[in-house]
C-alpha positions as CSV (number, residue, x, y, z in Angstrom):
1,X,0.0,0.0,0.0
2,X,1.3,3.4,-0.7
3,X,1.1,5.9,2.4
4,X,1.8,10.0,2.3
5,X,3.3,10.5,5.5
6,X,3.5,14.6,6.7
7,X,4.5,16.5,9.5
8,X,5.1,20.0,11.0
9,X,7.8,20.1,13.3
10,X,9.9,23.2,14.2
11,X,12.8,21.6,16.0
12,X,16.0,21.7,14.4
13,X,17.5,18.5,15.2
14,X,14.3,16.3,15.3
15,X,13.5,17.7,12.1
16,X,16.8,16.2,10.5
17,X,16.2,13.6,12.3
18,X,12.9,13.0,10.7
19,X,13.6,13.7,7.6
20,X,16.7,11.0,7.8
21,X,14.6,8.0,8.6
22,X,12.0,8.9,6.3
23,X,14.4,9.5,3.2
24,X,15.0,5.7,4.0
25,X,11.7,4.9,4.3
26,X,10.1,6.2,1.1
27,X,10.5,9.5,-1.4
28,X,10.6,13.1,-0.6
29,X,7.8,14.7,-2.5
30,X,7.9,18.1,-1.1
31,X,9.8,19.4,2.5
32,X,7.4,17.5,4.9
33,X,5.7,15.4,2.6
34,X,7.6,11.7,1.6
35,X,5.5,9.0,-0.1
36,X,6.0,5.6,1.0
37,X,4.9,2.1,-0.5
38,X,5.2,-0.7,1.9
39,X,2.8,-3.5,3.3
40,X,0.7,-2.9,6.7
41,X,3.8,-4.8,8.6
42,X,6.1,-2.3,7.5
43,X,4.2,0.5,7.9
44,X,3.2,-0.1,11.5
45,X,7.0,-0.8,12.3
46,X,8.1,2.7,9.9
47,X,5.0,4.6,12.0
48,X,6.5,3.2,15.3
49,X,9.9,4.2,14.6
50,X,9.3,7.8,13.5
51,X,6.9,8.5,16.5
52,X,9.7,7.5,18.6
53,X,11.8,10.4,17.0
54,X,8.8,13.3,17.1
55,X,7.8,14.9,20.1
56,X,3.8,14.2,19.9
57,X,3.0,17.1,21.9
58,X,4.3,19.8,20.2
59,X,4.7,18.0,16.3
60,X,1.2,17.2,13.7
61,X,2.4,14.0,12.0
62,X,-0.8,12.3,9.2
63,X,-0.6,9.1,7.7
64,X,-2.6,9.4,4.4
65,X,-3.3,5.9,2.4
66,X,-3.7,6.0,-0.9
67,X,-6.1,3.3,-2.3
68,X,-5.1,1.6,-5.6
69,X,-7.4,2.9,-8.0
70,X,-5.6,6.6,-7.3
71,X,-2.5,5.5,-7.6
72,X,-2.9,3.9,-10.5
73,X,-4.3,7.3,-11.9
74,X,-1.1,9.0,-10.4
75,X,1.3,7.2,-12.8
């Protein structure tokens, strides 16, 4: 399944931080915005991992999936 995973954060570090693990995770469509296509095993693991980096409180994160049929038009 393909996921667009965003955030606002306005920390320095765990901003680098974020964008480091997600830059191996999936592709950088804009600053905050990466595109990732992995199955519902990996993407729980990736969502886990990347939480553990942000500070909930004070950072939005969304997980967006994209169904088939609009990624398919995407292409």
């Amino acid at each position: 399944m393909i996921w667009l995973v965003c955030y606002d954060i306005t920390h320095p570090r765990r901003l680098r931080r974020t964008a480091k693990y997600l830059e191996k995770c999936g592709i950088r469509v804009q600053y905050s915005f990466f595109q990732v296509e992995m199955t519902h095993g990996q993407f729980e693991r990736m969502k886990k991992g990347l939480l553990s980096i942000i500070d909930k409180k004070r950072t939005s994160s969304v997980f967006i999936p994209f169904a088939p049929i609009v990624h398919k038009n995407m292409r």
